[in-house]
C-alpha positions, 0 to 999 in steps of 0.5 A: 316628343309630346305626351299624348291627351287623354283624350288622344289615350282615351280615343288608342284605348276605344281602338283597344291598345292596352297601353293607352288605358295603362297610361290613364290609368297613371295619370289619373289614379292618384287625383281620383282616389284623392277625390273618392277618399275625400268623398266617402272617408274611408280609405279602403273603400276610396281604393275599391270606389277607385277600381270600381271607376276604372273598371267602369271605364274599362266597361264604358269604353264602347259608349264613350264619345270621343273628343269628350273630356277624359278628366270630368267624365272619370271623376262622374263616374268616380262621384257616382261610384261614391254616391252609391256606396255612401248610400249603400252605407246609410242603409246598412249603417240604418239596418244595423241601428234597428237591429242593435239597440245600444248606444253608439261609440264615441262621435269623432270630430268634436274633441279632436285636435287639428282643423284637418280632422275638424273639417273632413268631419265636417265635410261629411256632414253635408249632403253629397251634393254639396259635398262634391261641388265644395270639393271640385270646386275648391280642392281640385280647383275646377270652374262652376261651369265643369262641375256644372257639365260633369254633373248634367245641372246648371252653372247656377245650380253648381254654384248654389250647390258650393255656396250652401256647402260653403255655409253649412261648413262655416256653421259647422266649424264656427260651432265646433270652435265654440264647443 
């Protein structure tokens, strides 16, 4: 016997059987927190973004459309979990620099050892868009034209996203080699 789609758990969760959100829930976990912890770099908070989609889910479920794809459709509501916390961090993060005028601690990434460090650094540099494309695209190895319905853009515009992205790692990367 076959293992149901997501779409098919998606469709018995709308119809309200438990189970069926349990099962998506452990299928897709792991792949999101992955995404969301790549996303915002910080472990703790990609565990509260990863309820948070899931709760979210849970909420949307009256709005979902059936027949659409359950894996881009979790990982939007995922990117936008994290969207909204990197912005929310910004702020308070701004906030507290105007409130507390000493020096800030030691920056991480230059004098760590290990590309991993030196690229999750990096990574955190570019804008969140980019950021997104180059890991969907690169990390969970998902096609321009996905991203591009996932995020309601363009393929080209997909595809522009991921190549700054691209370039502004490489120009990061090649500086932290030299420095």
């Amino acid at each position: 016997m076959r293992s149901p789609t997501d779409e098919e758990l998606m469709e018995r969760f709308c119809d309200g059987d438990q189970a069926a959100f349990e099962a998506l829930f452990a299928r897709h976990a792991g792949r999101v927190q992955g995404f969301l912890a790549r996303m915002v770099r910080d472990g703790p908070l990609a565990e509260d973004l990863l309820q948070t989609t899931f709760l979210s889910v849970i909420r949307a479920r009256g709005r979902y459309e059936l027949g659409t794809r359950v894996a881009p459709w979790l990982l939007t509501i995922a990117a936008n979990a994290a969207r909204d916390a990197l912005r929310r961090r910004q702020h308070v993060e701004a906030y507290s620099r105007e409130s507390d005028p000493s020096p800030s601690s030691v920056q991480p990434g230059v004098g760590d050892p290990g590309m991993r460090r030196r690229l999750e650094d990096a990574l955190q540099q570019l804008h969140p868009d980019q950021r997104e494309a180059v890991l969907l695209s690169k990390v969970e190895g998902w096609s321009f034209e996905e991203i591009a319905s996932m995020r309601g853009i363009s393929t080209v515009a997909a595809r522009v996203r991921a190549h700054r992205g691209h370039e502004k790692l490489r120009k990061l990367l090649d500086g932290l080699e030299e420095a």
